[in-house]
N, C-alpha and C positions, 0 to 999 in steps of 0.2 A: 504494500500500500504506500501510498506515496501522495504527499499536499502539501502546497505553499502556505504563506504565511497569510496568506488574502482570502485562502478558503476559509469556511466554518467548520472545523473539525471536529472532533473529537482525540485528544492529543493521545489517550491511550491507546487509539486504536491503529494511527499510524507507526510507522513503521521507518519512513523516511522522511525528515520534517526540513525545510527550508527557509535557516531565517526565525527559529523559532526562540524567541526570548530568552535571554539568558536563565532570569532569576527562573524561569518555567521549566529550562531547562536541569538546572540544578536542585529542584524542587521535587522532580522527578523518584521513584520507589528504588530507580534501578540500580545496579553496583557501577558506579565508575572505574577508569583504570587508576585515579587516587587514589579512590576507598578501598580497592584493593592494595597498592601500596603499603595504606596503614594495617591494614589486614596482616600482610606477609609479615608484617612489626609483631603485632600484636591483634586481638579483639579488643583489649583495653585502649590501645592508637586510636583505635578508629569508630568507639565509642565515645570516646572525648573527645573525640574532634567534629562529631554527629550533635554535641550539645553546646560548642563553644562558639561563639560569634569569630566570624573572623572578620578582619580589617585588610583591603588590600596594600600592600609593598610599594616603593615608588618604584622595583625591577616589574611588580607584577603590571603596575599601571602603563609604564613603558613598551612592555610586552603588547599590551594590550591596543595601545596607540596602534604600535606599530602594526598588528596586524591590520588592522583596522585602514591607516593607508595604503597598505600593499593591497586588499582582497579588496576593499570596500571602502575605496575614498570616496563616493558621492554618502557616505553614510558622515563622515567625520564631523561637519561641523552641526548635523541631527545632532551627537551626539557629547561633543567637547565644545568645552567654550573658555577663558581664558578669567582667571579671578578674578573676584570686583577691584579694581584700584583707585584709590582716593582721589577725583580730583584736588587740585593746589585751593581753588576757590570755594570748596565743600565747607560747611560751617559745622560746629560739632559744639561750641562754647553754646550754654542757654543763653547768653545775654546776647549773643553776635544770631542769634535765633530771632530773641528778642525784639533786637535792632531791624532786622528784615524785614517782620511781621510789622511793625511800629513803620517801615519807611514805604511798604506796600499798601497800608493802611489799610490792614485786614480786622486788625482787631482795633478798639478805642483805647485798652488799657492792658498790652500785654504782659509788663511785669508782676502782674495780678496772677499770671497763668504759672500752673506748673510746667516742667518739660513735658511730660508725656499730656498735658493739657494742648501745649505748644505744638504738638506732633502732631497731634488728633485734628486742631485748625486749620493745619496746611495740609493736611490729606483730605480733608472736604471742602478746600477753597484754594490750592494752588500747589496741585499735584508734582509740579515741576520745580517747586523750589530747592536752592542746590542745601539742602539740609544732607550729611554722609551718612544717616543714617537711612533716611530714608531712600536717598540714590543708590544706594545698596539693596534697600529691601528691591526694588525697583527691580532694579542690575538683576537680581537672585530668580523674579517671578520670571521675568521675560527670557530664562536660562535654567528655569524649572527641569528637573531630570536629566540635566548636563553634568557632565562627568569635567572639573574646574583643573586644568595641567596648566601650569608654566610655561610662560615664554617661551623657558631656557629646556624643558620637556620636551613640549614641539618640536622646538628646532631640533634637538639628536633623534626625538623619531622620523622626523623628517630625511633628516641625513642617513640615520640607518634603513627606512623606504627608499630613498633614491639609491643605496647600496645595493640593495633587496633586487630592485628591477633592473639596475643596468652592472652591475659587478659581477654577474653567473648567466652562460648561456643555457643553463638549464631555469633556469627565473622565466624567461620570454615559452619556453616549451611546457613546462609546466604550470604556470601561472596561470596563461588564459584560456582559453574554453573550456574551463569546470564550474565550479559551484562554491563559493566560500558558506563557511561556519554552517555544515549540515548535521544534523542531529539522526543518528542513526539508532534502534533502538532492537535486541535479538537477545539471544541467553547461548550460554557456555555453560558445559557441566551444568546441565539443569536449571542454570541459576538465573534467573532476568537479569541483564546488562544494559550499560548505553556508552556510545561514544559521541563525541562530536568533534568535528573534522575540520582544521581548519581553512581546506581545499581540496574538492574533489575533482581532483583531474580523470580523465578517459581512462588514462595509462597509470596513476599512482594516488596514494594520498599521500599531501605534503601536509610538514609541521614545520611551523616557524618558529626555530630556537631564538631567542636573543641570549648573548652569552658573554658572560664577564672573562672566561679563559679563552685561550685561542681555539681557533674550530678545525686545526688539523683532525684526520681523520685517528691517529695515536692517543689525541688529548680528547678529543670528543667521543672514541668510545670510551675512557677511563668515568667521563662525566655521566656518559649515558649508564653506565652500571649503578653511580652513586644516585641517581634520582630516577632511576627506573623506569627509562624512555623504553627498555627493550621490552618489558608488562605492555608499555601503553601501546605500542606499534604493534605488537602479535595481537593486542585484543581488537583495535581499531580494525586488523587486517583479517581477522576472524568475521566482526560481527558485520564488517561493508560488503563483504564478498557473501555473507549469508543471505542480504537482505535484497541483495544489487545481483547476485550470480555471476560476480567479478571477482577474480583471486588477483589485487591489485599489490606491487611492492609499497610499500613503505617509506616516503624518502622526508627526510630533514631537510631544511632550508637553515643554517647555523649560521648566524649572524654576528660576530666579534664588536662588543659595543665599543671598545674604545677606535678599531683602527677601520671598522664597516665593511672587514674584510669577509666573505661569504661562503659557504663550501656546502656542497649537496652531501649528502651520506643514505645510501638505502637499505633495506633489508627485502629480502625477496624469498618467497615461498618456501620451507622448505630448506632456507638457510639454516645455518647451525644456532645465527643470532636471532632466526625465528623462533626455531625450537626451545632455545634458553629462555624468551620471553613467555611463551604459550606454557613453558611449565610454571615458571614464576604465577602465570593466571591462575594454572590449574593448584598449584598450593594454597594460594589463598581463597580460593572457592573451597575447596574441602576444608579447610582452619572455618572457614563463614558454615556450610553446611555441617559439620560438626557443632558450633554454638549455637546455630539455629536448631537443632536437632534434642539442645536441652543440656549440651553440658557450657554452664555458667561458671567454671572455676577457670574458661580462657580467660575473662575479662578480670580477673581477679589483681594481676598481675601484670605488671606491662615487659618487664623483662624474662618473666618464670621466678618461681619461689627458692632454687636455687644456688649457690654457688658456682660459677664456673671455673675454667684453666684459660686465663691468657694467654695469645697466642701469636708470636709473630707472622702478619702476612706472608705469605708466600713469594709474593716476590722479593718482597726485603727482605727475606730469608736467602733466596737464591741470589742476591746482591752479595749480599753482608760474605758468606758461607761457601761460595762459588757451588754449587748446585745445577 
């Protein structure tokens, strides 16, 4: 099943959603490749994290920009707007309030008035006047459900977008004629899933890293281990290919924020970094269906109740050890 965002749907019943709200999206019953992440931690990871509020990062809101320019810049300025700044001429003292309202000749006696007396006259008799508070409230309503980035924010996603489109020949081949931000919705080992893609090309789905280390392919798989990109790419390439009948590779778009230098990286069918992802899924589905099943003493603990043996990595073993 398959419906835009213009249809009247019923969201449980689709299957492939385009365009479909975020907060709707993450509202959603189904397991993410996060939530599994905290899984593969723990049940206790990922039950505190199911109850705590979270606050977006200024990497996560960057991230966010940027995709946003690259897949879907006539959406940007719906969506971003620039935080209120003080005009130099803004009044904020009650007496220079005062003195306005006295030289407009709004009120007969306005040192008579409290501020918020003060406030209340000039929003039912001279909605324009340069008062900073209310040029603000102003500024806030006409920028209602805007997401407020800096200057100096814009400009690097901007710089990192213009990196994005013209720094990789695979940006121009993969980039356009797909789909950005589609919500995909199937089950794995029984379980109900979702992913959402942040472009669905013919040939691949792409993910757009933005990345504080460099994006060689040596250092970006070390990254891709530690935050568990190879989960998210075998479940994404599990549940698209179920729902679509497309066994699509997998490919990163990594983006170096300091120098905007770009590098594709994929996984394909059937690979070995398939297979290590698609288990990683399959452990933390069995740890979820196991708790779901009734035993509550996963979530008891977030590390396990006992003692371990530290242990040097293995490769700085084989470093250190000649190995």
């Amino acid at each position: 099943m398959y419906a835009t965002k213009e249809e009247q749907i019923d969201w449980a019943g689709a299957k492939v959603i385009e365009s479909m709200p975020i907060d709707e999206y993450h509202a959603r019953p189904e397991l993410s490749s996060s939530q599994l992440k905290l899984i593969n931690k723990s049940i206790r990871h990922w039950r505190d994290d199911q109850e705590s509020l979270k606050e977006a990062t200024d990497c996560m809101c960057l991230g966010n920009l940027v995709h946003a320019l690259v897949l879907e810049p006539e959406e940007v300025k719906k969506r971003y707007a620039e935080p209120f700044m003080a005009p130099k001429n803004a009044l904020s003292k009650v007496d220079d309030i005062r003195a306005y309202i006295r030289d407009k000749e709004l009120h007969n006696h306005p040192s008579k008035l409290k501020k918020d007396e003060l406030l209340e006259l000039l929003k039912e008799q001279d909605q324009d006047a340069p008062v900073l508070c209310l040029m603000q409230e102003k500024y806030e309503r006409q920028h209602a459900g805007k997401e407020f980035v800096t200057p100096a924010m814009m400009e690097q996603a901007q710089f990192l977008a213009d990196s994005i489109r013209n720094g990789h020949l695979m940006s121009q081949r993969l980039l356009a004629g797909g789909k950005p931000e589609l919500s995909v919705f199937g089950e794995l080992e029984g379980v109900p899933v979702r992913v959402r893609a942040d472009y669905l090309h013919p040939t691949a789905i792409v993910d757009i890293k933005t990345c504080r280390d460099e994006v060689s392919v040596e250092r970006f798989s070390k990254v891709a281990v530690d935050m568990g990109y190879y989960l998210s790419a075998a479940l994404y390439m599990h549940v698209i290919a179920q729902q679509t009948g497309v066994q699509r590779p997998f490919a990163f778009c990594a983006i170096h924020k300091a120098t905007g230098y770009v590098a594709y990286h994929k996984i394909e069918w059937g690979s070995e970094a398939h297979s290590y992802g698609l288990q990683l899924c399959r452990n933390a589905l069995e740890r979820y269906k196991q708790w779901q099943a009734g035993d509550k003493s996963l979530e008891e603990f977030a590390y396990g109740a006992r003692i371990t043996d530290l242990q040097v990595p293995k490769y700085e073993l084989n470093k250190v050890m000649g190995k």
